[in-house]
C-alpha positions in Angstrom: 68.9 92.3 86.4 69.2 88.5 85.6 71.1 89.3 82.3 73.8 91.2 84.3 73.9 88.3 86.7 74.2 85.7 84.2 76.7 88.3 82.2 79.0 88.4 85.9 78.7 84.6 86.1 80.3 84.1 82.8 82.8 86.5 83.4 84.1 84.8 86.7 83.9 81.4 85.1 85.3 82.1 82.1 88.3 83.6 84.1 88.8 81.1 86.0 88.2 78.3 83.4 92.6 78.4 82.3 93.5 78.0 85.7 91.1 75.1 86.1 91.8 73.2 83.0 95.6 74.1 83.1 97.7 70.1 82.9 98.7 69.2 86.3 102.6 70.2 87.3 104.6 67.6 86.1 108.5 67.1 87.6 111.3 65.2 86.3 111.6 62.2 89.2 115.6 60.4 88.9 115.9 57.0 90.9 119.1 55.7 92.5 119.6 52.0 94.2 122.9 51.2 96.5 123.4 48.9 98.5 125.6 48.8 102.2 129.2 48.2 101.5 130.5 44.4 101.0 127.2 43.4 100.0 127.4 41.3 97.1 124.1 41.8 95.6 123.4 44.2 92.0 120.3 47.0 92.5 119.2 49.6 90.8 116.1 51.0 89.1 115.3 49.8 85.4 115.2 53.5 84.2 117.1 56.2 85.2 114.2 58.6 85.3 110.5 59.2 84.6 108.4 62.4 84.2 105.8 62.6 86.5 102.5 64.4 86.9 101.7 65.1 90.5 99.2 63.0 92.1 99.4 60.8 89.4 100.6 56.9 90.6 103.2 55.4 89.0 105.9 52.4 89.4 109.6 52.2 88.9 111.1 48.5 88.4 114.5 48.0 90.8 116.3 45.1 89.8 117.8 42.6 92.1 120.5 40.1 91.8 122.0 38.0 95.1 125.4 36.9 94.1 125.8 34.8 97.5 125.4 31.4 98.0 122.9 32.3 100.9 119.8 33.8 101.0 119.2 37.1 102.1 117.2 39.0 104.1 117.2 42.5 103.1 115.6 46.2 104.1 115.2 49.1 101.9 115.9 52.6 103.1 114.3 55.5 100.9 116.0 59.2 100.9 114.3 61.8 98.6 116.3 65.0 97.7 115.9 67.7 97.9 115.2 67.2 101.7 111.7 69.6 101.6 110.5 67.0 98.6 110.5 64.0 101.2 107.1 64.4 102.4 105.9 64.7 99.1 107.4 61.4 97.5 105.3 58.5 98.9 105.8 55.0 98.2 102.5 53.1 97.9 103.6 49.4 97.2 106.9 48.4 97.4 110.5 47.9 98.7 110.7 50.7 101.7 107.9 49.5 103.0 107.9 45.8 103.4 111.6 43.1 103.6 112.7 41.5 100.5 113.9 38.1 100.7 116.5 37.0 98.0 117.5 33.3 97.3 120.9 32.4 96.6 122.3 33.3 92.6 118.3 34.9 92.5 117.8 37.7 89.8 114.0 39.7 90.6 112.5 42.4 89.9 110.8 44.9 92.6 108.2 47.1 91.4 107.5 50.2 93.2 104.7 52.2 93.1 104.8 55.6 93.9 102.4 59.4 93.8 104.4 62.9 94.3 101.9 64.7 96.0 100.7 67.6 94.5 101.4 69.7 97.5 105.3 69.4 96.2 107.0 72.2 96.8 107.8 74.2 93.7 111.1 74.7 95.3 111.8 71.3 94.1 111.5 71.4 90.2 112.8 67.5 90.2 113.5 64.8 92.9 116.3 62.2 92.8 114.8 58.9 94.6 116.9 56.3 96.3 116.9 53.3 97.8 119.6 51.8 100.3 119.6 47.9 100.6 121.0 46.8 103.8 120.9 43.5 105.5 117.6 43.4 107.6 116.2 40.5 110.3 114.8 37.3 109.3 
């Protein structure tokens, strides 16, 4: 009786051992940066894209550059597409979630660290990431 047991055990494991070892879904994750009309600042990720595993964190550098002779006070406004990705695309450290003062002629760069959840749709075989800079409060 044991040996039938242990003979059942193996079986179940043993078919559900690919499942459990198969790599974690990866998606292709493309990153815009704009900025609101007449502002005269340069932004936009360092890469156009990055292949990402899902729950795995990773960070995007956006570049900055204020072309004013004033500083600025700016805000960051993130859009995911498609829309049923957005809750999926979280943004652990970075520009959506806190201001970003720029000094006047100021070049900098603005990491952003980021996880696509693993409960990602598989509607959504790849995101596109962006980021709106608009003036924000001081």
């Amino acid at each position: 009786m044991k040996a039938k047991a242990l003979l059942l055990a193996c079986v179940v494991v043993g078919a559900l051992a690919p499942a459990a070892l198969a790599a974690p879904r990866e998606v292709n994750v493309h990153f815009r940066g704009t900025v609101d009309k007449g502002l005269p600042l340069d932004f936009g990720p360092t890469r156009p894209a990055l292949r990402v595993k899902l729950g795995e964190k990773r960070t995007i550098p956006y570049r900055l550059t204020n072309f004013t002779k004033e500083p600025m006070h700016l805000k960051a406004v993130l859009k995911v597409e498609p829309a049923e990705a957005t809750k999926a695309f979280r943004v652990v450290k970075g520009l959506s979630l806190s201001p970003v003062l720029v000094q006047p002629g100021e070049s900098k760069v603005l990491p952003v660290e980021f996880v696509v959840a693993p409960d990602l749709p598989t509607s959504a075989p790849e995101l596109t990431v962006g980021f709106v800079l608009s003036k924000g409060a001081k």
